[in-house]
One Martini backbone bead per residue (centre of mass of N, CA, C, O) as a GRO file, in nm:
protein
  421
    1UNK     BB    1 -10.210  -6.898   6.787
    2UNK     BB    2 -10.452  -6.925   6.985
    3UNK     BB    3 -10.503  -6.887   7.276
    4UNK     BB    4 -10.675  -7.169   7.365
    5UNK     BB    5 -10.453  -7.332   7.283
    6UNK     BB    6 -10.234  -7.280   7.454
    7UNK     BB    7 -10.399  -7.360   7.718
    8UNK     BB    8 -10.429  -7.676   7.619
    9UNK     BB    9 -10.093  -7.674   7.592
   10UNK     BB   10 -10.025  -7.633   7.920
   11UNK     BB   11 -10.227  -7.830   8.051
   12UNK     BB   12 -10.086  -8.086   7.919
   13UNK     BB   13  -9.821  -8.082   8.019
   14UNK     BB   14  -9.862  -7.992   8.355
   15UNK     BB   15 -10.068  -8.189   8.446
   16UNK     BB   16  -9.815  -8.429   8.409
   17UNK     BB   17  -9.626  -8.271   8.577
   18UNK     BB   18  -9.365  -8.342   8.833
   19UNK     BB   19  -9.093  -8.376   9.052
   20UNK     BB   20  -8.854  -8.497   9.089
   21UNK     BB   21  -8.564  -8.642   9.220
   22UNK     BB   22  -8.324  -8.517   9.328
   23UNK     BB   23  -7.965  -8.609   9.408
   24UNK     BB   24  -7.995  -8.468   9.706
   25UNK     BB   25  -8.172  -8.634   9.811
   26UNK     BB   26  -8.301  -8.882  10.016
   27UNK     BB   27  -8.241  -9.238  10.040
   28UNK     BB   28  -8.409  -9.474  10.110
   29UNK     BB   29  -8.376  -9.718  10.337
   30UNK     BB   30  -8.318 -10.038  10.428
   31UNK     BB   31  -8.321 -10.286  10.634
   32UNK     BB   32  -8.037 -10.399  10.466
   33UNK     BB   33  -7.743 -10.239  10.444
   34UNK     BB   34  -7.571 -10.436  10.268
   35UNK     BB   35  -7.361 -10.519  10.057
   36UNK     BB   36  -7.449 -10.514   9.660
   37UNK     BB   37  -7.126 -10.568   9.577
   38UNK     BB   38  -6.899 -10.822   9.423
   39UNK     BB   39  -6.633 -11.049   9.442
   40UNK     BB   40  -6.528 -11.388   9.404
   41UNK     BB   41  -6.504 -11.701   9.463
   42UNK     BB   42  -6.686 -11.963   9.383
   43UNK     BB   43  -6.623 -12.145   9.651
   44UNK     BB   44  -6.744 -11.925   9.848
   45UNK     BB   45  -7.045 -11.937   9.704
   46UNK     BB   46  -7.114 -12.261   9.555
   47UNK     BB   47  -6.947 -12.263   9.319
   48UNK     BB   48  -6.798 -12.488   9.077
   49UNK     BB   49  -6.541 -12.481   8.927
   50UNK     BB   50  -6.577 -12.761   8.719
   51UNK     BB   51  -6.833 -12.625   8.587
   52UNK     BB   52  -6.692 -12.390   8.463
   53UNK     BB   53  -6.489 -12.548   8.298
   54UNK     BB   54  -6.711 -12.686   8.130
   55UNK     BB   55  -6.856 -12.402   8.003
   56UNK     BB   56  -6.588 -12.289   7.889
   57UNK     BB   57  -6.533 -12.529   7.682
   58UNK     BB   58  -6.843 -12.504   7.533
   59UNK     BB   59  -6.746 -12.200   7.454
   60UNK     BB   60  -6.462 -12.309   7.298
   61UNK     BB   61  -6.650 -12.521   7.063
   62UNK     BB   62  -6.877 -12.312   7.094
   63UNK     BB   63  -6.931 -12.073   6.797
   64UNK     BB   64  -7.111 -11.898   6.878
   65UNK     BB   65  -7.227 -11.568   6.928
   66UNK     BB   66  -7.075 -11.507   7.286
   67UNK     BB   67  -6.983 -11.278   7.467
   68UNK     BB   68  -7.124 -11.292   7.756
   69UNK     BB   69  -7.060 -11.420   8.108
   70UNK     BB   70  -7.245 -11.419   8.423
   71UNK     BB   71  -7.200 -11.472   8.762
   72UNK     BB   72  -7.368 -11.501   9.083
   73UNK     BB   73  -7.377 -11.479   9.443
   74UNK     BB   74  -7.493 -11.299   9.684
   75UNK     BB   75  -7.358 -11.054   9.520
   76UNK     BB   76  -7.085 -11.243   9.391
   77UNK     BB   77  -6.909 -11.250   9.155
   78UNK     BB   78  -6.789 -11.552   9.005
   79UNK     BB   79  -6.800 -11.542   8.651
   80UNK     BB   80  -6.640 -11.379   8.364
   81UNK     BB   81  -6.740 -11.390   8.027
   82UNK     BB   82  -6.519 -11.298   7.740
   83UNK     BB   83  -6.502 -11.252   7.427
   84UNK     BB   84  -6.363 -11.110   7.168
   85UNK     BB   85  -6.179 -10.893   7.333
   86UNK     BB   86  -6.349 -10.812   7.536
   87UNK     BB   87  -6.446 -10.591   7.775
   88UNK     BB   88  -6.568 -10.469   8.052
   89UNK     BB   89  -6.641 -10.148   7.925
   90UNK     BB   90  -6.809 -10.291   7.731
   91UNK     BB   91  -7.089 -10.201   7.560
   92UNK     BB   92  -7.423 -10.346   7.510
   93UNK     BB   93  -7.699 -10.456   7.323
   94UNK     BB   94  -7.979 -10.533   7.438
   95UNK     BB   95  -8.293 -10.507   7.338
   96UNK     BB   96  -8.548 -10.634   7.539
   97UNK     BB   97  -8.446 -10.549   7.793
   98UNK     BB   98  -8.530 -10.292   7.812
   99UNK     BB   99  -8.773 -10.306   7.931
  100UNK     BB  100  -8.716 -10.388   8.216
  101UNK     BB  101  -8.605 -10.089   8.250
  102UNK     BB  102  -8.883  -9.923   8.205
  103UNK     BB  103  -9.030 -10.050   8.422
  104UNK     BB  104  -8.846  -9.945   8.631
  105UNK     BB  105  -8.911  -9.634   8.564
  106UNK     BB  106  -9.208  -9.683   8.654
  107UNK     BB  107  -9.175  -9.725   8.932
  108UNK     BB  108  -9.012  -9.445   9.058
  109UNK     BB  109  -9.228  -9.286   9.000
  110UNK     BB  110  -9.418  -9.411   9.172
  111UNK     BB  111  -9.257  -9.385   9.422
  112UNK     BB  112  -9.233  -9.045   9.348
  113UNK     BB  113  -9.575  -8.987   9.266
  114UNK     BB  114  -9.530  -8.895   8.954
  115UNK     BB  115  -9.722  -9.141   8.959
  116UNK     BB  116 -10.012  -9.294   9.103
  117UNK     BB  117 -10.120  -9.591   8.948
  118UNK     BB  118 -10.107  -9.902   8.792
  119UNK     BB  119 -10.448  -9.805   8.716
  120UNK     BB  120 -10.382  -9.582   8.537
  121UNK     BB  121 -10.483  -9.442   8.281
  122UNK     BB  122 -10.394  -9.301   8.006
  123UNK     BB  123 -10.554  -8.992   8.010
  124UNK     BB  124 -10.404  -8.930   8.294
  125UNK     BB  125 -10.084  -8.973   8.181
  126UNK     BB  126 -10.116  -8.795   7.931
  127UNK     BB  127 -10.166  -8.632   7.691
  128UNK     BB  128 -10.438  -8.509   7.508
  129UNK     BB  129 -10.296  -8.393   7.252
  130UNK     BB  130 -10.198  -8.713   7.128
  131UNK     BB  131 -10.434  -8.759   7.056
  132UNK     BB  132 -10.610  -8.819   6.739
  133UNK     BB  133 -10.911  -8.854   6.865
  134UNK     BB  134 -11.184  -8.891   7.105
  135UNK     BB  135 -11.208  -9.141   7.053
  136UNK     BB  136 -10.965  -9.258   7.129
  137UNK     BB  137 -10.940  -9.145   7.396
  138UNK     BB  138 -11.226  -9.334   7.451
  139UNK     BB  139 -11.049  -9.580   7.437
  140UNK     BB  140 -10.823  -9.534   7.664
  141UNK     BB  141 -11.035  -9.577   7.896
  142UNK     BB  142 -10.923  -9.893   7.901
  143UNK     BB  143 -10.636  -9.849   7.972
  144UNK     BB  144 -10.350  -9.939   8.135
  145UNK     BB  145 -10.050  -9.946   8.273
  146UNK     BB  146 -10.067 -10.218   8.297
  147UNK     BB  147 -10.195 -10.297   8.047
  148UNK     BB  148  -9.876 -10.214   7.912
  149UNK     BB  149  -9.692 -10.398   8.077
  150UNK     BB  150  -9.855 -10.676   7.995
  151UNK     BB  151  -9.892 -10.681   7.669
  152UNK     BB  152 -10.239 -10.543   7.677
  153UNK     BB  153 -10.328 -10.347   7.434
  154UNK     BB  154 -10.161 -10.350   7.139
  155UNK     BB  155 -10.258 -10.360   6.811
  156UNK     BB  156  -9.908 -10.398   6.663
  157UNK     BB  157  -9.759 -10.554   6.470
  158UNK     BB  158  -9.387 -10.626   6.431
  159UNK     BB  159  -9.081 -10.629   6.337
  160UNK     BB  160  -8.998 -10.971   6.340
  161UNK     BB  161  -9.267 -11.082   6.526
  162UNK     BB  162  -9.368 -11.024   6.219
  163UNK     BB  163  -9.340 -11.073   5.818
  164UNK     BB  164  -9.522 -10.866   5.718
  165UNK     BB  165  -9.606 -10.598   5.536
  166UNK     BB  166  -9.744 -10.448   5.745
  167UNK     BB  167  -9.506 -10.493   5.996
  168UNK     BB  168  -9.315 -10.315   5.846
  169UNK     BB  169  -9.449 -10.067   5.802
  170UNK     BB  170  -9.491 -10.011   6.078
  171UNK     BB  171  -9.232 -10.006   6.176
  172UNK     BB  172  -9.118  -9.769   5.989
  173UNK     BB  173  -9.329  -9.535   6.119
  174UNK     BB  174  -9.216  -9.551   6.402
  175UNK     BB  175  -8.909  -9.499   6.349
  176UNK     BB  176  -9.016  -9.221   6.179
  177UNK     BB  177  -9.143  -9.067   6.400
  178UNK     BB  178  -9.152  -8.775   6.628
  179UNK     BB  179  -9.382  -8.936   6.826
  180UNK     BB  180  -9.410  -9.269   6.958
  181UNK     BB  181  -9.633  -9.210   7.174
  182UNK     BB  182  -9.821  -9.098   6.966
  183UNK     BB  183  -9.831  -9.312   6.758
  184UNK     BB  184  -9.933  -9.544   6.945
  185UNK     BB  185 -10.224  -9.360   6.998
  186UNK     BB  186 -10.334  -9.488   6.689
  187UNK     BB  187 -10.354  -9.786   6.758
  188UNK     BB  188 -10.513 -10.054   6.783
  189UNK     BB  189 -10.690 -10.253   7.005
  190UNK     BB  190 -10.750 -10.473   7.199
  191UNK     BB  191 -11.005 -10.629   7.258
  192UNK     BB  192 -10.907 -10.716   7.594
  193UNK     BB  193 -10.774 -10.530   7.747
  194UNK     BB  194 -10.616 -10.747   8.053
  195UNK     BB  195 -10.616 -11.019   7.871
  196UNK     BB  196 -10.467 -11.006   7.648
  197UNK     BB  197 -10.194 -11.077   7.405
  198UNK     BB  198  -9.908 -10.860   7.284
  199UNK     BB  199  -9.598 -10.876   7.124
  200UNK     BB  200  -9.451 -10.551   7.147
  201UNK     BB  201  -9.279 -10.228   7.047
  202UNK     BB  202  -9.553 -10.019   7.066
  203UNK     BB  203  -9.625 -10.027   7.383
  204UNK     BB  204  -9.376  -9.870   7.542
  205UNK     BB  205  -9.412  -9.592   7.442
  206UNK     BB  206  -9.641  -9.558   7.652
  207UNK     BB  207  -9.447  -9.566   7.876
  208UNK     BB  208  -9.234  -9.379   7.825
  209UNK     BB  209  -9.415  -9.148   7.843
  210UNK     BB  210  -9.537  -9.160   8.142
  211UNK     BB  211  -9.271  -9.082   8.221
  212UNK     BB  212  -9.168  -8.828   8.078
  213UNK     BB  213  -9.413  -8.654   8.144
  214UNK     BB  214  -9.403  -8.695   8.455
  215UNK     BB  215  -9.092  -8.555   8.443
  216UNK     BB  216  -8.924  -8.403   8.231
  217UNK     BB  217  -8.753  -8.681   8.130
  218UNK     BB  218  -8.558  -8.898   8.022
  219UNK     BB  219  -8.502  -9.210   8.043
  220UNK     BB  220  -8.186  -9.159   8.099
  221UNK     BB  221  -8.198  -8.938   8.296
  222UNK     BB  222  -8.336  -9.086   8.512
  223UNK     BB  223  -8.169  -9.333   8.520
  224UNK     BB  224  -7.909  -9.191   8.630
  225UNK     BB  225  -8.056  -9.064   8.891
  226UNK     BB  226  -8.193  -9.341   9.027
  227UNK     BB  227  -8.001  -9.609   8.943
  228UNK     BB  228  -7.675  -9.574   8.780
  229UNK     BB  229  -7.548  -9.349   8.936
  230UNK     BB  230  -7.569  -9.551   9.240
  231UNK     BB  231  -7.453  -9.807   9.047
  232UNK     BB  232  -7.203  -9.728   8.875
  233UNK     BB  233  -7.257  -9.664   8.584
  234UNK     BB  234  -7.103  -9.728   8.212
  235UNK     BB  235  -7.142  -9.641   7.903
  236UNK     BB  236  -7.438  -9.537   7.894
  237UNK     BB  237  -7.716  -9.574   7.654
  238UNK     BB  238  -7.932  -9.432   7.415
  239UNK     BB  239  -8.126  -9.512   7.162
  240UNK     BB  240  -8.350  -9.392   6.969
  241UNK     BB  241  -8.438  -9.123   6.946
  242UNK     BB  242  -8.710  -8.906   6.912
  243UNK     BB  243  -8.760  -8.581   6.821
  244UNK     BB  244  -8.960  -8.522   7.134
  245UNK     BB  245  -8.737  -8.657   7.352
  246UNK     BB  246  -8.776  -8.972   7.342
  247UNK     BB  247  -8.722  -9.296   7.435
  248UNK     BB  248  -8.694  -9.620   7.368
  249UNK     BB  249  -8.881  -9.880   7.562
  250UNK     BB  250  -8.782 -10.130   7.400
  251UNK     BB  251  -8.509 -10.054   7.294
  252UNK     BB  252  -8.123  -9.945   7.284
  253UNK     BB  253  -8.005 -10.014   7.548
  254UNK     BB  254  -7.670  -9.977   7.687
  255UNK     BB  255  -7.446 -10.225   7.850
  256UNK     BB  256  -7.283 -10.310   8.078
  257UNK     BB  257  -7.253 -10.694   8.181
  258UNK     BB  258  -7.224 -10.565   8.481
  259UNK     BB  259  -7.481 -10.388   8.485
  260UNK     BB  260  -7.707 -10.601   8.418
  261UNK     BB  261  -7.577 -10.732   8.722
  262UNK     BB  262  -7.672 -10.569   8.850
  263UNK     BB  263  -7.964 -10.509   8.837
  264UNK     BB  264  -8.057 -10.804   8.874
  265UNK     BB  265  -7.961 -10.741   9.190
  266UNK     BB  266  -8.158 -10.574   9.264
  267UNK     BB  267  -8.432 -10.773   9.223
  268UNK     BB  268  -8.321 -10.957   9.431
  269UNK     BB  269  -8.297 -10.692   9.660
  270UNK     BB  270  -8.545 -10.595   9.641
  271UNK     BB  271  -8.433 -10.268   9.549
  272UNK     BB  272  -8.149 -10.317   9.739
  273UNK     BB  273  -7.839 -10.051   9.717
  274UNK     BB  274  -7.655 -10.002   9.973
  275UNK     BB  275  -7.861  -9.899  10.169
  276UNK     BB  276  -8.097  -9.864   9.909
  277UNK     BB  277  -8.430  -9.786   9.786
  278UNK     BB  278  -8.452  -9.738   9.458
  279UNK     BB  279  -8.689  -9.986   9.457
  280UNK     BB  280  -8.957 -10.121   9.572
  281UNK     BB  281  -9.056 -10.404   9.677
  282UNK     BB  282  -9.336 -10.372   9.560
  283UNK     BB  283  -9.217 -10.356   9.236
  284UNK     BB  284  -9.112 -10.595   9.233
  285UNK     BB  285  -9.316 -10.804   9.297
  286UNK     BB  286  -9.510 -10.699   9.062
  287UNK     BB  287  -9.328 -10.742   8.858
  288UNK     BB  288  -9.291 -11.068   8.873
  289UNK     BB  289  -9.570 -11.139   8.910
  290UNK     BB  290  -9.769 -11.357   8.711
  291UNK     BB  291 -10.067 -11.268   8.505
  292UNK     BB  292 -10.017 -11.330   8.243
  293UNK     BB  293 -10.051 -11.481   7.918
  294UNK     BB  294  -9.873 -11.562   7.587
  295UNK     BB  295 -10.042 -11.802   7.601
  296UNK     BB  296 -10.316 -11.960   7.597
  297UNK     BB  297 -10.210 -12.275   7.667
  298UNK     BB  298 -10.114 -12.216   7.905
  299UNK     BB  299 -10.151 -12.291   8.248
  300UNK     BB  300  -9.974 -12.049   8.328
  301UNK     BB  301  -9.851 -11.769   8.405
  302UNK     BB  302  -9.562 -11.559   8.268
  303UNK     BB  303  -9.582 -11.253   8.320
  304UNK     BB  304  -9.516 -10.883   8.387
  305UNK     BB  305  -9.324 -10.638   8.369
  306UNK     BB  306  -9.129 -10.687   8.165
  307UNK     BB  307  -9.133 -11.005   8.252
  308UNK     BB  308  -9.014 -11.346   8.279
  309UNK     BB  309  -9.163 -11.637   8.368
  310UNK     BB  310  -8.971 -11.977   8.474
  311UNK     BB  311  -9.009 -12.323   8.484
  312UNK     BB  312  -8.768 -12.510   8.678
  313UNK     BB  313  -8.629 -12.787   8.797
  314UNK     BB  314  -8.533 -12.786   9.145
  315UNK     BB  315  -8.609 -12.474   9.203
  316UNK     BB  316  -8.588 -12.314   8.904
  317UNK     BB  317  -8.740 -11.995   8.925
  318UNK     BB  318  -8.744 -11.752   8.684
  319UNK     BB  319  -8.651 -11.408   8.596
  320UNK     BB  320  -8.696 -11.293   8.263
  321UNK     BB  321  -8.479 -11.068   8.074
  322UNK     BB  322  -8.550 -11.022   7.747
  323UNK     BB  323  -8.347 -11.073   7.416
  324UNK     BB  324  -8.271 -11.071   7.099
  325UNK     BB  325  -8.023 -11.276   7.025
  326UNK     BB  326  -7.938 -11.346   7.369
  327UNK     BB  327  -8.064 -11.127   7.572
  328UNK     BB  328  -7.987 -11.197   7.956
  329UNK     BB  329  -8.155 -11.176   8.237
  330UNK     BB  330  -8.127 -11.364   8.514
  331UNK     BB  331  -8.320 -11.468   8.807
  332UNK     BB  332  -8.283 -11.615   9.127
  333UNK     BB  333  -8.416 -11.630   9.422
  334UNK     BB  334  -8.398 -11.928   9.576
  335UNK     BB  335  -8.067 -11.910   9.486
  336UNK     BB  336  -7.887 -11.602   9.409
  337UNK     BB  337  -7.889 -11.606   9.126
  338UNK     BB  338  -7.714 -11.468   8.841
  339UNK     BB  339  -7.769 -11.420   8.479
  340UNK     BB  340  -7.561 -11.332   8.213
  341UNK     BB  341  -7.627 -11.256   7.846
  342UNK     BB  342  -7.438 -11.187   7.563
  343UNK     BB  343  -7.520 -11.136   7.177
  344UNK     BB  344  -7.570 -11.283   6.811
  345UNK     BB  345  -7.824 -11.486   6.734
  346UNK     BB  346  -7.957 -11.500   6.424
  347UNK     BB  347  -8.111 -11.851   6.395
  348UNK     BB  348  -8.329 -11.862   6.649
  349UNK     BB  349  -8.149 -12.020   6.907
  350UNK     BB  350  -8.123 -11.886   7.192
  351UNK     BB  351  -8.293 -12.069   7.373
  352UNK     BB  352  -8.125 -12.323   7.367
  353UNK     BB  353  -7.845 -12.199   7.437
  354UNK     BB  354  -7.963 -12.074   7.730
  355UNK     BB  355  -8.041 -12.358   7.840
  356UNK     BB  356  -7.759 -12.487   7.850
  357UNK     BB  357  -7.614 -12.236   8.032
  358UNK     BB  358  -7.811 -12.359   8.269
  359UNK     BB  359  -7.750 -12.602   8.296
  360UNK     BB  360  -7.448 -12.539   8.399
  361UNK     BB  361  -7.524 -12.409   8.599
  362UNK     BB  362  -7.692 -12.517   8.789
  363UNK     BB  363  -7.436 -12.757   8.826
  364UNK     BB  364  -7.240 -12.556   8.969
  365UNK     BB  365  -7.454 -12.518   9.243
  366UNK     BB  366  -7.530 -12.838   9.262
  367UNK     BB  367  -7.197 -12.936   9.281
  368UNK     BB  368  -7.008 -13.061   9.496
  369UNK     BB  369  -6.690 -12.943   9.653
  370UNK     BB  370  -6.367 -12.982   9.552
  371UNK     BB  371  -6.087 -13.011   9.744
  372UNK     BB  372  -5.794 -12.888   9.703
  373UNK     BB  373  -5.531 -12.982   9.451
  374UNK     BB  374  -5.778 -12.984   9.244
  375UNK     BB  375  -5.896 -12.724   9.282
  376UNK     BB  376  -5.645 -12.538   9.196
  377UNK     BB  377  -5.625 -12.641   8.943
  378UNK     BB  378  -5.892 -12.589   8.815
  379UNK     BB  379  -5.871 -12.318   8.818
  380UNK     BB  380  -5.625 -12.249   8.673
  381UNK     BB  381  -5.769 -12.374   8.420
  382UNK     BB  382  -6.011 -12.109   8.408
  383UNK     BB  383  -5.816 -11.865   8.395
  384UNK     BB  384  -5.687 -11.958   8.106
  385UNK     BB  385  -5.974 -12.040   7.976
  386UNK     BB  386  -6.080 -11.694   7.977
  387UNK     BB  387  -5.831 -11.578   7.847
  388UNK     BB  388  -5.843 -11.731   7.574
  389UNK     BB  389  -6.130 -11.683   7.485
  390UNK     BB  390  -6.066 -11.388   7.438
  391UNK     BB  391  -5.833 -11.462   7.231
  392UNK     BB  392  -5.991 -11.543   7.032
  393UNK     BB  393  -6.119 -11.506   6.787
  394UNK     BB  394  -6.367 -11.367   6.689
  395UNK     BB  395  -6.746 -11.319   6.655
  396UNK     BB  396  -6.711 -11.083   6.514
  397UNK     BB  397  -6.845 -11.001   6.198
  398UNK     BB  398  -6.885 -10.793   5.885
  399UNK     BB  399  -7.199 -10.841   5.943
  400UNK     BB  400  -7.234 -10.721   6.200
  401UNK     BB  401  -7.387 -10.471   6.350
  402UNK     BB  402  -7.318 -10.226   6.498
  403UNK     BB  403  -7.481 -10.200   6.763
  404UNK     BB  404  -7.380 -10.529   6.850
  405UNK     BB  405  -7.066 -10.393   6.901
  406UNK     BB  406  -6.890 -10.363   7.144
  407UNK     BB  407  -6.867 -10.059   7.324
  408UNK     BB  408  -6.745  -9.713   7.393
  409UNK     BB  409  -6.893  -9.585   7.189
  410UNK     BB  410  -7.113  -9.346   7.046
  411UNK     BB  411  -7.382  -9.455   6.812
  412UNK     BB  412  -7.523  -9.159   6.861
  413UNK     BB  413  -7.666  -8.894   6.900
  414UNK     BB  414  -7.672  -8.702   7.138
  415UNK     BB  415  -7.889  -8.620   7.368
  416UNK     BB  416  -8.133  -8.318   7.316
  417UNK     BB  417  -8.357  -8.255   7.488
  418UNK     BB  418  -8.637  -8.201   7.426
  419UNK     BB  419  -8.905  -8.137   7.429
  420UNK     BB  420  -9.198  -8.168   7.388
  421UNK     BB  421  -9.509  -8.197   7.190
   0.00000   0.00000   0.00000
């Protein structure tokens, strides 16, 4: 290799890169101090035990294959539901709720300024080497990262969300890449980043590159550092790792659904967790706040940064991180309330399902609770039939992905941790 290109490739890798924050420095407090997490009964936290004995008995005459159901308020589980034999520290495939963990790591890295801006440009954040050629360059510097974080960058649709011919090839070339965020870097732009919107897997590619190449940390190990490991999450894995050691940022990441509760309560306590500002209340909230439109059709902007927001009545105004088949994190701030769902709804039902399951928590928080020995017994009915669930028939059949099957061992060769290219 001549020396000038060698120095093209020291600048562009040390250029894009600063230190992350190590785990000995002290992190930010918040405000309010208060412990962020724990268990409660129902009844102590304002949700009724007779309303989840009746979602309790709706998932035990409907088989559709839902793993688990948790509710939280104010920071405090009390409701905990798994089907087939899984236990809590079995970990779930999430499908494209990792979106809004790589979201998450976008933020982190902006608070230790280790990126600069949410509206600094692609070609200021990654390596100009990634780029297949000046053309690209010169276009990608209409994009930035908030137009990648909503889904507003890369006209580049892939399967399932598309299942043409095009759309399943672009996904196989993906998924095949060395580097998918230099892959992502090759795709077509949309006509005008910052107003369009295309849900897609390949633009995700994009953010997890500004972290990865900005940290010098895959996704997973920099989430370990900075938000997993100080809200003690176990069993957590990424899969589809591709060979320039980048995580994929689109889908991949495996959590138990008790972490995936933590994490919602994380954005509920608008990032501070056990009197630490893990994330700042400004990503909290600009996360959170939809600016773009997923359908021209719509009256309201619905979308924020890898967040759905959700408006239905009575005050139930949800932020919700969304996953293919049934994965589910849903925040309701004016609430105080967390709702995790993980499942495998193969045919397509999945939004009517959860669609269920919210009416019934809704009703479980507003519906007044009654005293005494009625209350007693009601309890003692639901722990029974938490547990009679649990050991029912299992919803994982024989033809069911390996990914999606809840479990504590590592399904991918460990993070090999390579150089980028």
């Amino acid at each position: 290799m001549k020396f000038e290109s060698w120095i093209i490739l020291i600048v562009a890798f040390f250029g894009c890169s600063s230190p992350a924050r190590s785990l000995s420095q002290t992190l930010p407090t918040c405000e309010s101090g208060a412990k962020s997490f724990g268990w409660s009964e129902p009844e102590d936290v304002g949700i009724n035990p007779a309303k989840l004995l009746e979602l309790t008995k709706w998932i035990q005459t409907n088989k559709t294959p839902i793993f688990s159901i948790l509710i939280s308020k104010n920071d405090h589980i009390a409701y905990e539901l798994y089907t087939s034999s899984i236990q809590r520290d079995d970990a779930h495939y999430l499908m494209s709720v990792t979106k809004s963990v790589t979201s998450a790591l976008v933020g982190v890295a902006l608070d230790q300024h280790v990126l600069s801006s949410i509206n600094q440009i692609l070609p200021d954040v990654l390596p100009n080497s990634l780029f297949p050629n000046p053309a690209a360059l010169g276009n990608f510097q209409s994009v930035s990262l908030k137009d990648v974080l909503g889904m507003s960058a890369l006209d580049a649709q892939v399967a399932p969300h598309l299942n043409t011919p095009e759309a399943i090839e672009r996904l196989n070339q993906f998924v095949r890449a060395p580097n998918r965020t230099q892959f992502a870097l090759t795709q077509k732009l949309l006509p005008s980043p910052g107003s369009d919107f295309q849900y897609t897997d390949i633009t995700p590619a994009l953010a997890a590159g500004a972290v990865e190449y900005s940290t010098d940390q895959t996704l997973l190990d920099f989430a370990n550092q900075n938000l997993f490991d100080p809200m003690e999450f176990k069993n957590q894995e990424w899969m589809h790792e591709d060979p320039a050691g980048i995580d994929n940022g689109a889908y991949g990441l495996r959590l138990r659904p008790v972490d995936m509760q933590k994490f919602g309560m994380l954005y509920l306590n608008q990032g501070c967790w056990n009197g630490q500002q893990l994330l700042s209340k400004e990503w909290v909230d600009k996360s959170f706040q939809p600016w773009i439109k997923s359908k021209p059709s719509l009256t309201q902007n619905d979308y924020g940064y890898y967040w759905w927001h959700y408006f239905w009545k009575g005050g139930w105004t949800a932020h919700i991180a969304a996953g293919w088949r049934g994965q589910r994190i849903a925040v309701f701030p004016q609430k105080g309330i967390v709702l995790t769902v993980t499942a495998d709804i193969e045919d397509g039902t999945e939004d009517q399902v959860f669609g269920q399951i919210f009416n019934q928590v809704a009703s479980a928080v507003d519906t007044p609770i009654t005293s005494g020995a009625d209350l007693t017994s009601v309890k003692a009915q639901l722990q029974s039939a938490l547990k009679s669930i649990n050991e029912s028939p299992t919803r994982i059949s024989a033809s069911t992905e390996k990914r999606m099957v809840p479990s504590q061992a590592a399904l991918d060769p460990p993070h090999h941790g390579l150089r980028k290219l």
